[in-house]
C-alpha positions in Angstrom: -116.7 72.1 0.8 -119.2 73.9 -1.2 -121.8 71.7 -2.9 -120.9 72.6 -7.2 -124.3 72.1 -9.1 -124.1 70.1 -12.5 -125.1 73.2 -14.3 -121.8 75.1 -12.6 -119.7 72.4 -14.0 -121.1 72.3 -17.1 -120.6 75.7 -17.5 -116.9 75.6 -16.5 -116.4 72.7 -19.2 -117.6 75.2 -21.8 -115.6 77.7 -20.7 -112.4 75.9 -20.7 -113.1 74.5 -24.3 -113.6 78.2 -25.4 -110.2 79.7 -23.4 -107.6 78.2 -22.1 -107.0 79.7 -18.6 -104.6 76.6 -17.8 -101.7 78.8 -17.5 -102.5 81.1 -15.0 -101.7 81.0 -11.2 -104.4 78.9 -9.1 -106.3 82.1 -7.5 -106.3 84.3 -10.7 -107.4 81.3 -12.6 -110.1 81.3 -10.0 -111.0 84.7 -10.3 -110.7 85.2 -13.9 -113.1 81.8 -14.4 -115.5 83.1 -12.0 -116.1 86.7 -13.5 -116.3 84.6 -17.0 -118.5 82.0 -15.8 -121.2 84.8 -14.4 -121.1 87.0 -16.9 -120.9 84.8 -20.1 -118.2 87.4 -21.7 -114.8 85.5 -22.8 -113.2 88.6 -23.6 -112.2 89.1 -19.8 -109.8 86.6 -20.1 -107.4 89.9 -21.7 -109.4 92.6 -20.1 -109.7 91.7 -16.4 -105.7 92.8 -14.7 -105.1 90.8 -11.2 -102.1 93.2 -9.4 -99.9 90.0 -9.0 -101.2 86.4 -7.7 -99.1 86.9 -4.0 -102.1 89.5 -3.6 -104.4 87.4 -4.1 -102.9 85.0 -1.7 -102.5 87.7 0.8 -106.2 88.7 0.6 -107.8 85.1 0.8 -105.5 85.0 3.9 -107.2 87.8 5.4 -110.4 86.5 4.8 -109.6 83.4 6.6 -108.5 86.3 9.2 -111.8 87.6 9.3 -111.1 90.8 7.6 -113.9 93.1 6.7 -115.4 93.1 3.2 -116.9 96.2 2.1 -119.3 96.9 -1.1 -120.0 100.6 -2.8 -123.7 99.2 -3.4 -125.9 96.3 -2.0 -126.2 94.7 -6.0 -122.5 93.6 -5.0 -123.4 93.2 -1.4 -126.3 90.8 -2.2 -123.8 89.1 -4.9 -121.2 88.3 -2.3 -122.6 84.7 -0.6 -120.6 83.6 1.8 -119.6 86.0 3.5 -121.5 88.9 5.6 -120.9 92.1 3.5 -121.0 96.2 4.9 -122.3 98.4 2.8 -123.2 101.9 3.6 -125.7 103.0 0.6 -129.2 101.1 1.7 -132.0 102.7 2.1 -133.3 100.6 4.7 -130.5 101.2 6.8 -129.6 104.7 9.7 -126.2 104.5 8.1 -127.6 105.4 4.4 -129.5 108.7 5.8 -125.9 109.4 7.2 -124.7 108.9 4.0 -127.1 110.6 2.2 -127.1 113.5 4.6 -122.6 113.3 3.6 -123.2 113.4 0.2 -125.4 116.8 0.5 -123.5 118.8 1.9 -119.7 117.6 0.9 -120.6 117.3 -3.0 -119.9 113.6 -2.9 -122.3 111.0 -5.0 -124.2 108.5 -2.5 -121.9 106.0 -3.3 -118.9 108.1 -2.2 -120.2 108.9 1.0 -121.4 105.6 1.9 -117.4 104.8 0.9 -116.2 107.2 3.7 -119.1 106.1 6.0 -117.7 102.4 5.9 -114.0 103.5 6.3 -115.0 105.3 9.3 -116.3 101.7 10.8 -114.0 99.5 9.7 -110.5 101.2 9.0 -107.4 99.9 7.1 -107.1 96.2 6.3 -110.2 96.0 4.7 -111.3 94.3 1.3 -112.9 96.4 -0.9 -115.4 95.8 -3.5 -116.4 98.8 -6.3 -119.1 96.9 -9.0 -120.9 100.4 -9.5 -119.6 103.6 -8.9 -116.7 105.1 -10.7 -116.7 107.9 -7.8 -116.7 105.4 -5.0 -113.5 104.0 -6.6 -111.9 107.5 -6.6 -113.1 108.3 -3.2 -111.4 105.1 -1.6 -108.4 105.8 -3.7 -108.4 109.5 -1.8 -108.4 107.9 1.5 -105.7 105.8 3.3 -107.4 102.6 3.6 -104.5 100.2 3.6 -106.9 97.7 1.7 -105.8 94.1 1.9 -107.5 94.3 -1.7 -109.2 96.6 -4.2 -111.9 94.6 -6.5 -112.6 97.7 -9.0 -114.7 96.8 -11.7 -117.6 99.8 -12.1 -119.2 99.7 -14.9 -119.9 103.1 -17.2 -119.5 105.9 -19.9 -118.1 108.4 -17.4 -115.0 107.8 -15.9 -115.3 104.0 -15.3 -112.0 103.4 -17.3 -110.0 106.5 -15.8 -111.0 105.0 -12.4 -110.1 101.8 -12.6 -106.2 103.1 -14.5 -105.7 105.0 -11.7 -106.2 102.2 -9.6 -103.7 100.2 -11.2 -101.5 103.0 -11.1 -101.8 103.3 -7.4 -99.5 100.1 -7.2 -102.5 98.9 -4.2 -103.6 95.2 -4.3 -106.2 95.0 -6.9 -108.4 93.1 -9.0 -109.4 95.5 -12.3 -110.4 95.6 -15.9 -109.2 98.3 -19.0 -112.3 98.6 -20.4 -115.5 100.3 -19.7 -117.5 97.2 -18.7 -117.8 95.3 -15.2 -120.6 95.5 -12.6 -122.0 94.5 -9.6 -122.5 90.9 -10.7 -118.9 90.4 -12.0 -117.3 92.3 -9.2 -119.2 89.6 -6.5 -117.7 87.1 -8.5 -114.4 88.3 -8.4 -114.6 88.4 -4.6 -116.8 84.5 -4.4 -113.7 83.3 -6.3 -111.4 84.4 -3.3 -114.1 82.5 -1.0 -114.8 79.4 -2.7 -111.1 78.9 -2.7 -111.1 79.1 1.6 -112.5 75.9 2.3 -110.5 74.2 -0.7 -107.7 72.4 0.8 -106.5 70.7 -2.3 -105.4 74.5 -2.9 -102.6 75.0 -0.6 -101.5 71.8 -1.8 -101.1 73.2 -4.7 -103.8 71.3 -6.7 -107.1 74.0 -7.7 -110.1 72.0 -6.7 -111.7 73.6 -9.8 -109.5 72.0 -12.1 -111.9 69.3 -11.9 -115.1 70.7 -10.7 -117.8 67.8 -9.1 -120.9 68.0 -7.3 
């Protein structure tokens, strides 16, 4: 079991004396908690859209599978704690020069590129996490990734919102949000949520171990 800090618990009794998320299903109440809880903004309780809960289910089952979990940026790489994370856009790494080299001379943005870079490693089945890049989220909508799940939250004026509707409208699995806000840090929680939840085993029991979070 993962060790809760007092401050984490603290933090989750102020939350759910501000909103009550008591009504949702246990892993979208996990999710939605988690990207509240890191980014101190209650109004994702309405904003943030979870495709249905079975998804959810069906992803934290592939990651109990080992699937693959792949980030458009290492902000949401480095986020994501538990679990190691591919990412194609580092500067440290052959694969971004690749990437870089892609984005050149195809038109795409960095981000893009290191999107088709990764789907070229790992292949369907995948779950897939957008915190930055509106065009990464339109580029891995263009390809036939089969993803187990979609966490797009990218942040931004341009096309941030028309990325993450057409998402929704793609009927995939996916975590999202309607507005213009998200980000790296909310998009890694989204995805810790998922893997908190693996090694909780009052869960599939059917009691949330965070409805009564101890350290």
């Amino acid at each position: 079991m993962r060790t809760v800090s007092p401050i984490e618990i603290r933090s989750y009794e102020i939350l759910r004396d501000r909103v009550d998320t008591s009504q949702l299903p246990p892993l979208t109440r996990a999710v939605v908690e988690r990207v509240i809880h890191s980014s101190a903004d209650l109004e994702y309780l309405d904003d943030l859209v979870v495709s249905s809960e079975d998804d959810l289910v069906e992803a934290r089952q592939a990651l109990l599978a080992g699937a693959p979990v792949v980030a458009d940026v290492q902000m949401v790489a480095a986020g994501i704690t538990s679990r190691p994370v591919i990412c194609r856009v580092d500067p440290a790494s052959r694969a971004d020069t690749a990437s870089r080299a892609a984005a050149t001379s195809d038109g795409l943005t960095r981000s893009a590129a290191g999107i088709v870079a990764a789907y070229e490693e790992v292949g369907p089945g995948a779950i897939w996490v957008i915190g930055n890049a509106p065009t990464a989220l339109e580029k891995l909508l263009a390809l036939d990734a089969r993803p187990r799940l979609i966490v797009g939250l990218p942040v931004g004026f341009v096309g941030a919102a028309e990325s993450k509707a057409a998402l929704r409208a793609s009927g995939l699995p996916a975590i999202s949000n309607i507005s213009e806000k998200g980000g790296s840090a909310v998009a890694a929680a989204a995805v810790n949520a998922l893997l908190y939840a693996l090694d909780d085993r009052d869960l599939d029991a059917g009691e949330p171990a965070w409805k009564g979070l101890r350290p």
